[in-house]
FIFI-389956 format. One line per 4 residues: number of its first residue (from 1); their letters; for each residue x, y, z negated of C-alpha. Coordinates in Angstrom, 2 decimals. Layout:
<recs>
NUM	A	X,Y,Z; ...
</recs>
This chain:
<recs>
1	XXXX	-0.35,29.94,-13.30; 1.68,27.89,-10.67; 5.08,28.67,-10.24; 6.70,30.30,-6.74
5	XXXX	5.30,29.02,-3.38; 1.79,28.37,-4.26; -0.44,30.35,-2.69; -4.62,31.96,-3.38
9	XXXX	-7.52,30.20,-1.66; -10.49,30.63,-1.09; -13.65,28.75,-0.93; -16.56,29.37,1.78
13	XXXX	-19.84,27.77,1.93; -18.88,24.40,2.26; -15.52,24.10,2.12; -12.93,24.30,0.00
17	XXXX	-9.01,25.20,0.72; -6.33,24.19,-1.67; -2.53,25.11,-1.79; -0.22,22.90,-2.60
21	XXXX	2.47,23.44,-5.57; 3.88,19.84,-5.03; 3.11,16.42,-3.91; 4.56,13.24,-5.37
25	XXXX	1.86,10.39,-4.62; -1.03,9.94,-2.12; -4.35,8.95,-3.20; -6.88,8.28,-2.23
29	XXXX	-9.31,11.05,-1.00; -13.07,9.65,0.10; -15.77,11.28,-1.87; -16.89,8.52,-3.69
33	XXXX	-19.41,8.99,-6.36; -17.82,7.54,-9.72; -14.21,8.25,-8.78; -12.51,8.98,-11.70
37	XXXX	-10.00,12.13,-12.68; -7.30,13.03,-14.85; -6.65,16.81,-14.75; -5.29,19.94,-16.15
41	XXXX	-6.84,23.23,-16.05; -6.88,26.58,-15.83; -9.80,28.91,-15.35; -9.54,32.85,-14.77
45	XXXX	-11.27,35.79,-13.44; -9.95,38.08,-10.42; -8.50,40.69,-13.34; -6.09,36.96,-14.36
49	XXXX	-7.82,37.04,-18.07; -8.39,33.09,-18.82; -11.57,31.69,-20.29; -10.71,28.28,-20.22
53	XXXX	-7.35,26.11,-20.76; -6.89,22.35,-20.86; -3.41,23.45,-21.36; -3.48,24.89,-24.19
57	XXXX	-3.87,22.19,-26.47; -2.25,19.52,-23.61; -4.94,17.46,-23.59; -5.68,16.64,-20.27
61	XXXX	-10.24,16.10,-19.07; -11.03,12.84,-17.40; -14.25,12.99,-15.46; -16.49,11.07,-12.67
65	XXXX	-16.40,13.27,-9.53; -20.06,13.53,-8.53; -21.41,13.61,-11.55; -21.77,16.91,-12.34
69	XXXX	-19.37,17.31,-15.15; -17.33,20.28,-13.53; -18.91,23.25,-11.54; -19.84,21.96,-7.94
73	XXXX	-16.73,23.71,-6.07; -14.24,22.35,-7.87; -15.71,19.06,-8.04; -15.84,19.46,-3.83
77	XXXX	-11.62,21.06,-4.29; -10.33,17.78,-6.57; -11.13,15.76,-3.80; -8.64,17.32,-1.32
81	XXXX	-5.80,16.95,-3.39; -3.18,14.59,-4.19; -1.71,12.74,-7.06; 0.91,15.68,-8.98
85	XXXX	-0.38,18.61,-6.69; -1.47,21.83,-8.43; -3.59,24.07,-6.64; -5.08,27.54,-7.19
89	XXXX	-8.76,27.23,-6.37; -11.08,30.40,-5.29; -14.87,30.01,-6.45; -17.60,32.04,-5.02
93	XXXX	-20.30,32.24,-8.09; -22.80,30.26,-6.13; -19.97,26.65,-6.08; -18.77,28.41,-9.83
97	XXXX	-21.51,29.65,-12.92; -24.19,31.59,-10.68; -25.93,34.82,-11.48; -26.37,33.39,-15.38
101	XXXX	-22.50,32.90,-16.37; -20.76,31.21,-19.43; -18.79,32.83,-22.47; -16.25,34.91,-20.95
105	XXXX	-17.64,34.38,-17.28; -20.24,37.27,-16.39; -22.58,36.87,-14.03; -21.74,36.44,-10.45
109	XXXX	-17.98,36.12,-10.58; -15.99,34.89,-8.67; -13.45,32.68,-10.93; -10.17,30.59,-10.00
113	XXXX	-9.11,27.54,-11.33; -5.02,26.25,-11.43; -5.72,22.73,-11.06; -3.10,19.70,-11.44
117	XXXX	-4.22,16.27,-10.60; -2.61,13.59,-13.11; -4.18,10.54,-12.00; -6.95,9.36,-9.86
121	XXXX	-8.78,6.35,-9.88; -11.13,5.64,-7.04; -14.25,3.65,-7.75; -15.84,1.91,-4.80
125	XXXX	-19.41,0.63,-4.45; -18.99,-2.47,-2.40; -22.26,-3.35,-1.07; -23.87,0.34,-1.70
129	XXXX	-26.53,-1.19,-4.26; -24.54,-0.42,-7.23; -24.19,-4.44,-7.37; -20.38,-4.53,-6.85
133	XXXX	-18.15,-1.20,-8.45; -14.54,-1.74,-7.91; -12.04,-0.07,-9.84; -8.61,0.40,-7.95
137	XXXX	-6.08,-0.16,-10.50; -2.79,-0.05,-8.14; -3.33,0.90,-4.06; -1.80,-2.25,-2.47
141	XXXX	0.52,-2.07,0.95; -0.96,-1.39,4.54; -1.52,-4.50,5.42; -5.16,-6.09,4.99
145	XXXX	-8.06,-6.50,4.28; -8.06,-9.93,4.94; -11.04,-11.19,7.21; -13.90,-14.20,6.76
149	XXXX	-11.58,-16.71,8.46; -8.32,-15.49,6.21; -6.60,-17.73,3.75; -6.57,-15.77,0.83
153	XXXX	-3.99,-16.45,-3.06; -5.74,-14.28,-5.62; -5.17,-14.13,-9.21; -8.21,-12.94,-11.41
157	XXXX	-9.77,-13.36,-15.22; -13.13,-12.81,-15.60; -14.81,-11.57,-18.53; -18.55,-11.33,-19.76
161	XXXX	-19.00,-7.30,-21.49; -18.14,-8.58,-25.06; -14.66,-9.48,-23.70; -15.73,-13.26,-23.94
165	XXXX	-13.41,-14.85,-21.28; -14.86,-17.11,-18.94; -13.07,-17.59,-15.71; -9.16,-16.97,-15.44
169	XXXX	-6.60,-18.60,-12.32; -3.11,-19.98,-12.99; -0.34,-17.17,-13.03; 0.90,-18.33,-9.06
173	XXXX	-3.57,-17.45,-8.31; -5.49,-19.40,-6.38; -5.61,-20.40,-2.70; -8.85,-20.54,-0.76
177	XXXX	-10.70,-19.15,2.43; -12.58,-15.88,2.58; -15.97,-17.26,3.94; -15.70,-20.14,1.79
181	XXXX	-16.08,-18.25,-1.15; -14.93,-18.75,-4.85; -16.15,-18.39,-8.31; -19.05,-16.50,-7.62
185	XXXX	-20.40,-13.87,-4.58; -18.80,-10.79,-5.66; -15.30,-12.31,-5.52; -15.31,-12.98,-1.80
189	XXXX	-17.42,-9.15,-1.03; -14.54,-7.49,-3.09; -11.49,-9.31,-1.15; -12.75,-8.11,2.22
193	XXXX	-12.23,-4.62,1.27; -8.74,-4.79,-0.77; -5.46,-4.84,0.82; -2.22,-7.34,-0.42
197	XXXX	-0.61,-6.61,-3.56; -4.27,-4.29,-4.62; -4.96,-4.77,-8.40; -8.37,-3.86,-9.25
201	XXXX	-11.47,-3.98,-11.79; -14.82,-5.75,-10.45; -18.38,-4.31,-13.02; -20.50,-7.43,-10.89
205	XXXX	-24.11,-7.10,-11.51; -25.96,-10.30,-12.21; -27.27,-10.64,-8.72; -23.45,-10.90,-7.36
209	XXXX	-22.37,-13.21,-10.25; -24.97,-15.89,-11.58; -28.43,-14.48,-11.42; -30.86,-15.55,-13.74
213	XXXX	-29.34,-18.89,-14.06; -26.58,-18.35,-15.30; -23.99,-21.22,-15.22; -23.53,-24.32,-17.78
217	XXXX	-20.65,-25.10,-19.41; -18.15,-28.20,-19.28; -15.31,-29.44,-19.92; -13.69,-27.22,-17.39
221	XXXX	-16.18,-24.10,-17.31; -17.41,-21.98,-20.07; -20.92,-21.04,-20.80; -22.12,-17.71,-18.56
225	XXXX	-25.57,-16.16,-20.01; -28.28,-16.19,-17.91; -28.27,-11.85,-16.12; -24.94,-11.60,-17.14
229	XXXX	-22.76,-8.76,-16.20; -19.16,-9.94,-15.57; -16.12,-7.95,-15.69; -13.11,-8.92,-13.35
233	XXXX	-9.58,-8.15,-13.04; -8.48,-9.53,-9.54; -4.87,-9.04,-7.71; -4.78,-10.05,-3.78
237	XXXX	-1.66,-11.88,-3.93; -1.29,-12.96,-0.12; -3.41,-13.86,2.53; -2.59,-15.50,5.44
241	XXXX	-4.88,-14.08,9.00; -6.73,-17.32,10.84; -7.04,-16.03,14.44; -10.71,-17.40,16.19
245	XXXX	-8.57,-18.26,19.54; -11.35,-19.59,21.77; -14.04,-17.07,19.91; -16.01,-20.08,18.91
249	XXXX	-14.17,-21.68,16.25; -13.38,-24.38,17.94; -9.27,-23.34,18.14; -7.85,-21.62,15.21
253	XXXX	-4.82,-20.33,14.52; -3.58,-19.70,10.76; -0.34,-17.48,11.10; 2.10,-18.92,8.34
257	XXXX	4.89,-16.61,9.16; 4.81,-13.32,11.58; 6.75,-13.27,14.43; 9.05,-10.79,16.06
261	XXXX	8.06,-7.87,18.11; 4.71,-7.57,20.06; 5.27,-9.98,22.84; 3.52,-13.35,23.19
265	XXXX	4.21,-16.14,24.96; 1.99,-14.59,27.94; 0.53,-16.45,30.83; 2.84,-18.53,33.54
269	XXXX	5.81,-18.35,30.39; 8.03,-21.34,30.32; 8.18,-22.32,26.51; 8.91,-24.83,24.01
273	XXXX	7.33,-25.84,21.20; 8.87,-27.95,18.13; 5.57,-29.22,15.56; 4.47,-31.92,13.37
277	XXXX	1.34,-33.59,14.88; -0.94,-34.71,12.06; -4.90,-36.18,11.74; -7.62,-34.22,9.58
281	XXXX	-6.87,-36.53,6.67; -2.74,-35.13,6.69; -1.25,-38.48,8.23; 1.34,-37.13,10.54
285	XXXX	1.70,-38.99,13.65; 3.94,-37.01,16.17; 6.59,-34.63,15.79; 8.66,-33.02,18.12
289	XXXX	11.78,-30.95,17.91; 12.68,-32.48,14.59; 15.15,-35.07,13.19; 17.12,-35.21,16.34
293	XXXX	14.05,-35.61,18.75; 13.47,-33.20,22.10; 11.05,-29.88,21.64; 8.13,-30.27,23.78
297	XXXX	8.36,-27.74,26.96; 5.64,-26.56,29.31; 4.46,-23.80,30.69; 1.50,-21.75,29.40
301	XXXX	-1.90,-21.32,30.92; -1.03,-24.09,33.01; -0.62,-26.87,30.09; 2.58,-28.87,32.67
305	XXXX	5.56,-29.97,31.20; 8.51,-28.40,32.01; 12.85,-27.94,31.30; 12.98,-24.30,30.22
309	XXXX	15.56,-22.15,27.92; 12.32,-20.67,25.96; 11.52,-21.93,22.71; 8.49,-22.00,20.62
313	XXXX	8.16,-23.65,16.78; 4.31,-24.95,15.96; 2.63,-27.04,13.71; -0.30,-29.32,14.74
317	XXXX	-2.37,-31.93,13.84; -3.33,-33.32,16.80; -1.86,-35.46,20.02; -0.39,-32.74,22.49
321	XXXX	-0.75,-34.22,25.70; -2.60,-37.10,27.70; -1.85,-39.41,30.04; 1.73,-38.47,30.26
325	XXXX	1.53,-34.93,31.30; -0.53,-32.30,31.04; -0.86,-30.20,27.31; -4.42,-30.00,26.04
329	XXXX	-6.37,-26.86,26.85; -6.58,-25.92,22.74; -2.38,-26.40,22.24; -1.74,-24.25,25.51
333	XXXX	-4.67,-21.14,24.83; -3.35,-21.45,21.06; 0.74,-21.13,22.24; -0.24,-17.99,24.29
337	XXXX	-1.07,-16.18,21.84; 2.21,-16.46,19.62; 5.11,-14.32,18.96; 8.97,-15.33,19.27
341	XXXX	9.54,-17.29,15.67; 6.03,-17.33,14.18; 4.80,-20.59,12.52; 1.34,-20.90,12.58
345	XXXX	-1.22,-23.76,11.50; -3.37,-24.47,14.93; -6.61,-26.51,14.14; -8.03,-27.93,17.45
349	XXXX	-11.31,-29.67,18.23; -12.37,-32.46,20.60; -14.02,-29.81,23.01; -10.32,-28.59,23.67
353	XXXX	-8.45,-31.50,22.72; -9.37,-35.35,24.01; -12.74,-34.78,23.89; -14.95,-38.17,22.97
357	XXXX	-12.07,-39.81,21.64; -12.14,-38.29,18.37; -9.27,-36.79,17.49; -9.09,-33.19,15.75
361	XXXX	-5.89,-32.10,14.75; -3.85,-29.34,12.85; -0.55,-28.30,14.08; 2.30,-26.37,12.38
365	XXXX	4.14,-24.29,14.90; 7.03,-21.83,15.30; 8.43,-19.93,18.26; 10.82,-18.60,19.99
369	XXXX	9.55,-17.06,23.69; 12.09,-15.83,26.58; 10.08,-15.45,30.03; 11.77,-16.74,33.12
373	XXXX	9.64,-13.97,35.40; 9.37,-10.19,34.93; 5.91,-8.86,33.83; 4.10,-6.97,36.78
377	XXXX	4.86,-3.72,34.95; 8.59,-4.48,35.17; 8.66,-5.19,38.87; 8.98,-2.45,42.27
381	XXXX	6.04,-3.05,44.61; 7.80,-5.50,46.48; 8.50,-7.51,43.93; 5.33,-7.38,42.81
385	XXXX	4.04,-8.58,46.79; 6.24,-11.05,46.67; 5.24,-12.78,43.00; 1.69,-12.46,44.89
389	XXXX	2.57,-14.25,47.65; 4.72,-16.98,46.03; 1.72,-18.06,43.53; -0.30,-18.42,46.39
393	XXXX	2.04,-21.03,48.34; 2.14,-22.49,45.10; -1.76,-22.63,44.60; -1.78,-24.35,48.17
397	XXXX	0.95,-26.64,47.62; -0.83,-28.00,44.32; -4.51,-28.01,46.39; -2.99,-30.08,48.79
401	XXXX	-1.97,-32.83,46.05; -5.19,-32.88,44.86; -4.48,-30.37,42.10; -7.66,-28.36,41.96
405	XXXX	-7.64,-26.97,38.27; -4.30,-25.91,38.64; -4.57,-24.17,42.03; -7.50,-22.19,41.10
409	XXXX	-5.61,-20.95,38.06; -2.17,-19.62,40.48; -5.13,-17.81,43.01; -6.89,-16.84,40.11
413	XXXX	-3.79,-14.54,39.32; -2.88,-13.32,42.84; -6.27,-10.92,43.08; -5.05,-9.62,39.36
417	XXXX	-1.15,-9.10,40.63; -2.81,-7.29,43.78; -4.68,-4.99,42.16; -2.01,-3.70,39.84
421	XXXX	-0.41,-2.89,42.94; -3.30,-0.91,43.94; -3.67,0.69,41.24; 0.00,1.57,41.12
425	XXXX	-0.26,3.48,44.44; 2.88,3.26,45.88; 2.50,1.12,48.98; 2.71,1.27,51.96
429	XXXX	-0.22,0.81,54.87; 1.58,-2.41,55.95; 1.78,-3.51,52.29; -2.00,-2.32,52.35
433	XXXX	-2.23,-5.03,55.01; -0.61,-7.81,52.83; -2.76,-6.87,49.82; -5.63,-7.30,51.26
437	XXXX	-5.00,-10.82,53.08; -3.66,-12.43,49.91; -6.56,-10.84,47.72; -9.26,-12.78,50.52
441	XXXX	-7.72,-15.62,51.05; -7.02,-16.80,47.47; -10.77,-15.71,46.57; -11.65,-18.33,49.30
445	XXXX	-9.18,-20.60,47.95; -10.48,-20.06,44.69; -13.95,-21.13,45.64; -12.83,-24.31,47.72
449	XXXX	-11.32,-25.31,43.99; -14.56,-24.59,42.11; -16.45,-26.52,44.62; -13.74,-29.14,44.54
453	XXXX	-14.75,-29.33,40.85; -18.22,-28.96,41.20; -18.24,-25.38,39.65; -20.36,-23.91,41.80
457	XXXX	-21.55,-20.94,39.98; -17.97,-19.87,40.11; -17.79,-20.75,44.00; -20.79,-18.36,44.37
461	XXXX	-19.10,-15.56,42.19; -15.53,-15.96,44.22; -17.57,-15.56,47.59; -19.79,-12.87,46.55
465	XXXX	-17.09,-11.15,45.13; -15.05,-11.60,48.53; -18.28,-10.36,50.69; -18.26,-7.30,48.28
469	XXXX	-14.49,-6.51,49.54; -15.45,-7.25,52.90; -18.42,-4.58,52.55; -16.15,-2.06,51.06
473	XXXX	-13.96,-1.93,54.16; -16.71,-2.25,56.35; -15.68,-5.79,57.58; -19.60,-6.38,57.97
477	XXXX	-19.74,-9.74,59.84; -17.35,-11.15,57.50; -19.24,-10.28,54.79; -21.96,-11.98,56.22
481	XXXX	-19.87,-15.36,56.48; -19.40,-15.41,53.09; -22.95,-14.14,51.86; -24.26,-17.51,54.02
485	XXXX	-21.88,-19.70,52.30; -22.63,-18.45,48.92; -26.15,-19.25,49.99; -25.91,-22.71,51.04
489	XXXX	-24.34,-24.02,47.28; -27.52,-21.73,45.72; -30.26,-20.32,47.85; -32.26,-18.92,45.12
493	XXXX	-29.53,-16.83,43.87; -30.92,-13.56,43.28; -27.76,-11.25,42.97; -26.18,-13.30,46.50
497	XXXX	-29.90,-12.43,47.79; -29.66,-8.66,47.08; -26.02,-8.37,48.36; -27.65,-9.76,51.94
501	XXXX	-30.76,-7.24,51.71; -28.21,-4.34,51.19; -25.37,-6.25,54.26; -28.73,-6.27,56.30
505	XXXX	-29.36,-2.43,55.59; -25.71,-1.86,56.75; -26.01,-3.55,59.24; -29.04,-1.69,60.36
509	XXXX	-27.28,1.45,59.80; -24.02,0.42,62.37; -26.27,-0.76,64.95; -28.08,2.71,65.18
513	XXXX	-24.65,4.80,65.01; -23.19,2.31,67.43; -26.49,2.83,70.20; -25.96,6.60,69.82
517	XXXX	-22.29,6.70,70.73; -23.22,3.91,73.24; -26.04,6.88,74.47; -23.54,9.64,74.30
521	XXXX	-21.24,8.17,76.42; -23.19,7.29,79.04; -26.00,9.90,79.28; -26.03,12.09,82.95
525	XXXX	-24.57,15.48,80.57; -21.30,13.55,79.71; -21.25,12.34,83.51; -21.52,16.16,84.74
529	XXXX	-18.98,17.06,81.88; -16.56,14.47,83.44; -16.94,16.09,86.46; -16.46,19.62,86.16
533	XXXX	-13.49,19.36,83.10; -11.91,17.19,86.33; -12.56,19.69,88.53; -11.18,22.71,86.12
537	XXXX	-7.57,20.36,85.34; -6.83,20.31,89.24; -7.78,24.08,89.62; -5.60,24.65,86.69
541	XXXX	-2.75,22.49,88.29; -3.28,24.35,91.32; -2.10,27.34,90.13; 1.68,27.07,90.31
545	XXXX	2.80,30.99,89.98; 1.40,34.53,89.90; 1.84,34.40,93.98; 0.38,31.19,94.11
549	XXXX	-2.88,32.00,92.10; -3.02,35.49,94.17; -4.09,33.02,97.10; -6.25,30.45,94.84
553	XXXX	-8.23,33.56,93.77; -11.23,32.91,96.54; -11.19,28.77,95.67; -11.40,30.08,91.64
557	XXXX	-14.49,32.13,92.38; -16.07,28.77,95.09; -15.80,26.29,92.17; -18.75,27.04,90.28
561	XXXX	-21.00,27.12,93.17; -19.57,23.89,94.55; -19.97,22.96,90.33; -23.80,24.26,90.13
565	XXXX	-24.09,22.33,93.54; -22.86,18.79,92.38; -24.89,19.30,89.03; -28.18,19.70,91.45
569	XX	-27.36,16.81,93.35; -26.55,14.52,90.11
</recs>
């Protein structure tokens, strides 16, 4: 029986409570049907006589949970434990040996069984067909599994059932891509769910390994049988993550070492970048930041070169810049996204790089980031009003020079800087004021750009989006400006269309609320209302002190003839 601090359960229906003697290991805990167990055991009834002892000759049971090789409770109990922990386990006969009982069990007992978990080996069907069972030797760390764009090293030997070996990687493993694949099917399935340093056992069914084919031999492969079942031992060495940056595979980014921290080299940060510029083939033709030569500096989301105190490290293969000075789009989204001193591999393609001419790089970067301006959470409200403002003067400044992209990108940020005041809440109504100029002006700023660039969808969205503000705060004819100029780039817009049916509506509305008060005002009641509250202020001033109003008593009682008179007249 376990020693001092372990404590009864019980089981109920469906669930099972177990006390814990000692802990010295996690494992794993899923109920997973093949799982295998190494326990001890003790079985008693209520009155503590035993009628069952693994202990007594120390030899240990090993058994597939699921299976049915132990009573269903404590099959259900084994599963909540932990690698080393003994537990006392409380069986209601219907989870234990029913109303028909065992030697030394009578019917419908209730039994408990000491239970201490030696080992645990989880077995995992991969693709729920029974195709792929994985073995879990060793648990690897928490970091993984590695994804289809991952660079993975594995090491693995691959066996047919008679131990025949027909497949087996250097000691340093082998180096390739998840989606690419490698060896056969099941390797790549397995990999996506094991984490780094994970040593397991692959049973791969011939439909995950070489079907009915089966594969020839050469003078580098061996002979695999046609329906072959393969055995294989596989260790995830490393991988290193491949980031989709543009989520169309057209910029990736292959981290070769993490940074620090959690911040990136967010947008408007001045940074610098040192790299190794080199074509698809490996032939390097640009480095910066190396053997004496200057970083390259610029500021991201805007792609400009700048002088700046931030540093960041890449590695490309690709030319960074054209025609003197502005970074290509894939470089500056790619640079955004990276932590002070990671290297990473960036892989850019024409669509993001120099288009038609035909150059697709790979670039080797690392980084170190220091932002020259506070982010918005970091700054009061003024501050924030102010960073608002200033983006916008600088948006105008670079319209006027004929700077379109660039300007649409600084009012492109003022809306977002304006609304995390707003949602802040701490303004006041002349910041209120403020807000809501810069948030309309650089939306129609905005859309001069797009139509400056012939984006006219976007034009459409900025002024539609503008109208919608001017709706909210019931700036009606305003709205209306903007609805009509949305309308002229795209008449048959059908979401513009339905934001003037609903203005119109509004409109409607306003007119009606504006005739009544118009009515109200002006109707012969409010006249005769005029009149006699008139009348009653200079009675009321009249009456100077008690004397006084002793005197006014007869002009008091005269007024609302002379009232009732006047109405008749009116």
């Amino acid at each position: 029986m376990p020693g001092d601090g372990t404590m009864s359960s019980t089981l109920a229906e469906n669930a099972i409570i177990s006390e814990e003697n000692n802990r010295e290991e996690i494992c794993l805990k899923d109920e997973i049907c093949g799982s295998v167990s190494v326990v001890h055991y003790v079985g008693s009834l209520l009155d503590g006589s035993n009628f069952v002892s693994t202990r007594a000759g120390n030899e240990p049971i090993t058994f597939k949970l699921g299976h049915g090789d132990i009573v269903g409770g404590l099959d259900r109990g084994i599963l909540t434990m932990m690698k080393g922990e003994i537990a006392i386990f409380t069986l209601p006969p219907e989870l234990a040996y029913g109303a028909i009982g065992m030697a030394g069990v009578p019917p419908n007992s209730t039994v408990q069984f000491e239970v201490e978990l030696l080992s645990w080996i989880t077995m995992v069907d991969v693709c729920r067909d029974g195709g792929i069972i994985k073995k879990i030797m060793e648990n690897g760390e928490q970091i993984g599994p590695p994804g289809d764009l991952d660079e993975v090293r594995v090491n693995y030997k691959a066996m047919l059932v008679d131990g025949t070996i027909v497949a087996k990687t250097p000691e340093e493993g082998v180096e390739f891509y998840v989606k690419d694949g490698h060896f056969c099917p099941a390797l790549a399935k397995a990999i996506k769910t094991m984490k780094r340093g994970e040593r397991v056992n692959l049973v791969v069914q011939p439909q995950y390994a070489f079907g009915e084919a089966g594969r020839k031999s050469d003078n580098e492969l061996s002979f695999i049988p046609p329906n072959s079942v393969l055995s294989i031992f596989v260790e995830l060495l490393s991988f290193k993550p491949v980031i989709d940056i543009t989520g169309d595979l057209k910029v990736t980014k292959k981290v070769l070492k993490e940074g620090e921290g959690t911040v990136t080299a967010n947008e408007g940060a001045a940074v610098t970048i040192r790299y190794t510029a080199m074509l698809e083939d490996g032939t390097a033709f640009q480095r910066k930041g190396f053997d004496d030569k200057q970083p390259l500096q610029f500021i991201t989301d805007e792609g400009w070169y700048v002088t700046s105190n931030s540093n960041i490290c890449c590695l490309f293969s690709l030319p960074l810049s054209r025609g003197g000075e502005q970074v290509i789009a894939g470089l500056d989204r790619a640079v955004s996204t990276m932590k002070k001193n990671e290297c990473a591999i960036i892989t850019i393609s024409p669509e993001y790089g120099f288009g038609s001419t035909g150059v697709n790089p790979d670039l080797s970067c690392s980084t170190i980031i220091n932002n020259s301006e506070k982010a918005p959470w970091e700054m009061s409200t003024p501050e924030r009003i102010e960073a608002a403002g200033r983006k916008k003067e600088e948006g105008n400044q670079l319209f006027k020079n004929g700077k379109y992209q660039r300007a649409a990108k600084k009012y492109e940020k003022v809306p977002q800087a304006v609304d995390y005041v707003s949602q802040d809440g701490t303004y006041s109504d002349e910041d209120e004021k403020i807000l809501k100029s810069l948030r309309v002006s650089c939306w129609l700023n905005g859309a001069s750009c797009c139509v400056k660039l012939n984006n006219f969808g976007e034009a459409i969205n900025l002024c539609s989006r503008r109208a919608q503000a001017y709706i909210g705060v019931s700036e009606l004819l305003l709205a209306e400006v903007d609805i009509k100029k949305a309308l002229e780039v795209d008449p048959q817009n059908r979401e513009v269309k339905l934001m003037q049916n609903n203005l119109k509506q509004l409109q409607a509305e306003s007119n009606k609320r504006d005739a009544k008060l118009y009515r109200a005002m002006f109707s012969p009641e409010s006249t005769d209302a005029s009149i006699r509250t008139k009348r009653l202020k200079k009675a009321d001033d009249n009456t100077k002190d008690e004397n006084v109003a002793a005197m006014e008593t007869d002009n008091i009682v005269v007024n609302p003839v002379l009232l009732t008179q006047s109405q008749d007249d009116v």
